[in-house]
N, C-alpha and C positions, 0 to 999 in steps of 0.2 A: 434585529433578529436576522439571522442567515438565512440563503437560501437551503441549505442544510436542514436545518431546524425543520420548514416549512415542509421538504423532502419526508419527515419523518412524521409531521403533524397531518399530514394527506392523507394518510392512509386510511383516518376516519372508519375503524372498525375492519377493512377489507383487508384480504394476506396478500393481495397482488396489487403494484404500481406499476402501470404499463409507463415509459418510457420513447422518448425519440434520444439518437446518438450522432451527433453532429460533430463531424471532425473538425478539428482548432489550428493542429500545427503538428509534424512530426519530426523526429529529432534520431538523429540518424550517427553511429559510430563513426567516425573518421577509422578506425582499427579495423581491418580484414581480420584480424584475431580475435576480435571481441567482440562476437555478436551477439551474443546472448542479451537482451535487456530484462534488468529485475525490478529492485527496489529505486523510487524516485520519489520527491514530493516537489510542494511550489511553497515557499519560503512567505506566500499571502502577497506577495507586491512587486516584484520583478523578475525575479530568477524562476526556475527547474532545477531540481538539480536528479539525473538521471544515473541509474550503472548501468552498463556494458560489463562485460566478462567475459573470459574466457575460461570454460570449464574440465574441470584438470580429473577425470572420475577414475584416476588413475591412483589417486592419495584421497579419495573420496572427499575431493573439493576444498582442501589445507590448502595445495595448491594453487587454486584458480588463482587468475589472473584478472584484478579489479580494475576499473577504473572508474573513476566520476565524471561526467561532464556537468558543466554550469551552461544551461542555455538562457539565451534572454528572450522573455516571451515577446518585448513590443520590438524587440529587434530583426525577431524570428533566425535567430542563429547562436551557435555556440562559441561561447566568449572564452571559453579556462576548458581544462583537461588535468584532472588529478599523476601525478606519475603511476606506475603500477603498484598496486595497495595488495596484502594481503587481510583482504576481507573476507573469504568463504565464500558463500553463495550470498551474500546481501541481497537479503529476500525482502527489507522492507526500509523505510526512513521518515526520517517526520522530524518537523524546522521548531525547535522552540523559540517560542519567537518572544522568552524574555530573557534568556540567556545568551540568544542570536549562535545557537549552535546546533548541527543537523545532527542528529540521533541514529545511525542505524543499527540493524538488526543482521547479526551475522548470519543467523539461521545454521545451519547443515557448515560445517560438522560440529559448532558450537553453540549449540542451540540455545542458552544462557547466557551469551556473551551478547552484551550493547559496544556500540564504538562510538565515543563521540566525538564528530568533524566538526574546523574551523571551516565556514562554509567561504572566507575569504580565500583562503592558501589552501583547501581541498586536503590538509594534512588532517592524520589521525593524531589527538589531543592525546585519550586514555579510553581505559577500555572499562567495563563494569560488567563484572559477574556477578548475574540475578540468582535468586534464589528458585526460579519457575525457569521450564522451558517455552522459547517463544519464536513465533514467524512472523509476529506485524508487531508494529510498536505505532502510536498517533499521540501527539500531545496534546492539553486539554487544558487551554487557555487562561479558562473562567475560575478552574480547579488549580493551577500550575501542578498537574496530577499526567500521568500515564495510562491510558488503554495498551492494554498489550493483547493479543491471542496467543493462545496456550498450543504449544505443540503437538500434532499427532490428536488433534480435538478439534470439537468447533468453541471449545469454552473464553471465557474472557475473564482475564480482573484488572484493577487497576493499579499502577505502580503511584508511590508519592515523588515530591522533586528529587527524592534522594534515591529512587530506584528501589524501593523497599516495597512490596505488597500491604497493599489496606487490606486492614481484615476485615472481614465481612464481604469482601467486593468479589467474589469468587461467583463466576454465573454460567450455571450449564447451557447447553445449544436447545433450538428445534430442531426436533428428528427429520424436520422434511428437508435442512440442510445437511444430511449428513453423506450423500453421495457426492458432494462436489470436492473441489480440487480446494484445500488454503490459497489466495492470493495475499494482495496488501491488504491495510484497513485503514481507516480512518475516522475521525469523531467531530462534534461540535461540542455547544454546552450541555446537550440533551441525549443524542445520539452515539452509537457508534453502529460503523458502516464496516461489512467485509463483503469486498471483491470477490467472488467464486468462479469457478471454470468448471465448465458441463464436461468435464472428460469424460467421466464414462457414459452417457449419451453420446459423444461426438464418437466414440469407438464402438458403442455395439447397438445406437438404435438414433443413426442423425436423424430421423423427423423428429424425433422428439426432445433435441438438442435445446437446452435454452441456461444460459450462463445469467447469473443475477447476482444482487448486493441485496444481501442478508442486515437487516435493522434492527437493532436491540435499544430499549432505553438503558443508560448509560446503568442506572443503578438497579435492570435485573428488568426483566422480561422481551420476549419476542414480537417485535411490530408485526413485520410482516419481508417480501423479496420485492425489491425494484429489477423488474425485466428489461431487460434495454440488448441492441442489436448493434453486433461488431462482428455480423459472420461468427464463422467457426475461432477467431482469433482470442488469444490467451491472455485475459486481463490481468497485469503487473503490480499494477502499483493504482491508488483510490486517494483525489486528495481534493482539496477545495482553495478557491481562488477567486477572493472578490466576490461572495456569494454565489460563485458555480462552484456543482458538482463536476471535477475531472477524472476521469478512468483514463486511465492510457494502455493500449494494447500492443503487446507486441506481434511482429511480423516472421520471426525467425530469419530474416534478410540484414540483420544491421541496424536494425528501425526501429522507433516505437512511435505511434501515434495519439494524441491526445483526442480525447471525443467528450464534447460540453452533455451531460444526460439534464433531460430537459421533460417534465411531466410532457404525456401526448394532450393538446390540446380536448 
């Protein structure tokens, strides 16, 4: 059983998991063009694989200007660099790890559209338009099934291997997440996790600023929010690696940083 799982088995009745945020490794553009960091996950065993962009809100993001890096975690450096992709805002991504091929989420302006990368050559294979709008996409191992979140909501359902929505698996939010920003998400056998950004606290009331990851059991109800502390900084992308929980936040500098969340003793 993952440390995931365990994340989501803690909660024992209470809506709050206080958290510690331990920085890991940060992983930084090579591109003065492309600072923007989104969608990234960790492939379970070697790789990151991270975007950068470059945001074009002049074509309401048809434009942007994508790239991938492949960083290697025990190397602590970036090994590959995608050429310029047009991906959108790739607002999220997740490694299927029986097909060995990275899924992303184009998000904004094509909020239906998956892409899916050879995560060797960084190239776009084919594209698959959904039948739901979406901002995170996570694969589900145990299931060879999809979590996705719904666009312009905090709701969630499950896709199958073929990208097709389960019926029945349609699950509304908690209302006490309904102020926050969508970031990435991610799941285990049990769980699934969304990334959130305290925007509007950080813009009209910082003492009470607090950014969390929102917990659902996989087939329909609300656990509870893990709080954990990255500063005011905008969490991207939510993913798991070797039984850690990873959030990586970006900096607006070029940068995104990885931070282990780790129950507080």
């Amino acid at each position: 059983m993952s440390q995931f799982t365990l994340f989501g088995d803690r909660f024992a009745g209470a809506p709050i998991l206080h958290t510690d945020a331990t920085e890991r490794f940060t992983i930084r553009s090579p591109l003065a063009r492309n600072q923007n960091a989104q969608g990234g996950c960790t492939d379970g065993e070697k790789y990151y694989y991270q975007v950068f962009l470059y945001r074009d809100n002049d074509s309401g993001q048809e434009e942007n200007e994508v790239r991938i890096l492949k960083y290697d975690i025990a190397r602590d450096e970036v090994v590959q660099m995608s050429r310029d992709l047009r991906l959108h805002h790739a607002n999220d991504m997740t490694y299927n790890s029986k097909t060995k091929k990275l899924i992303l989420c184009n998000n904004a302006p094509h909020r239906n559209r998956l892409t899916v990368i050879d995560p060797e050559t960084l190239e776009p294979e084919r594209t698959v338009e959904l039948s739901v709008d979406v901002f995170g996409i996570s694969y589900i191992a145990s299931r060879d099934a999809y979590v996705v979140g719904l666009s312009f909501s905090k709701s969630f359902c499950l896709l199958d291997s073929e990208f097709r929505v389960i019926e029945g698996s349609h699950q509304e939010p908690s209302p006490l997440t309904m102020h926050f920003v969508n970031q990435g998400i991610c799941s285990d056998e049990g769980y699934v996790y969304f990334a959130f950004w305290d925007a509007q606290n950080v813009r009209e009331n910082p003492e009470k600023f607090q950014s969390a990851i929102a917990v659902y059991h996989l087939d329909g109800g609300y656990v509870g929010q893990i709080y954990f502390d990255v500063e005011t900084r905008e969490p991207e992308n939510i993913s798991f690696h070797e039984g850690q929980l990873w959030l990586l936040a970006g900096s607006g500098d070029g940068s995104i940083s990885c931070f282990e969340i780790t129950e507080k003793e």
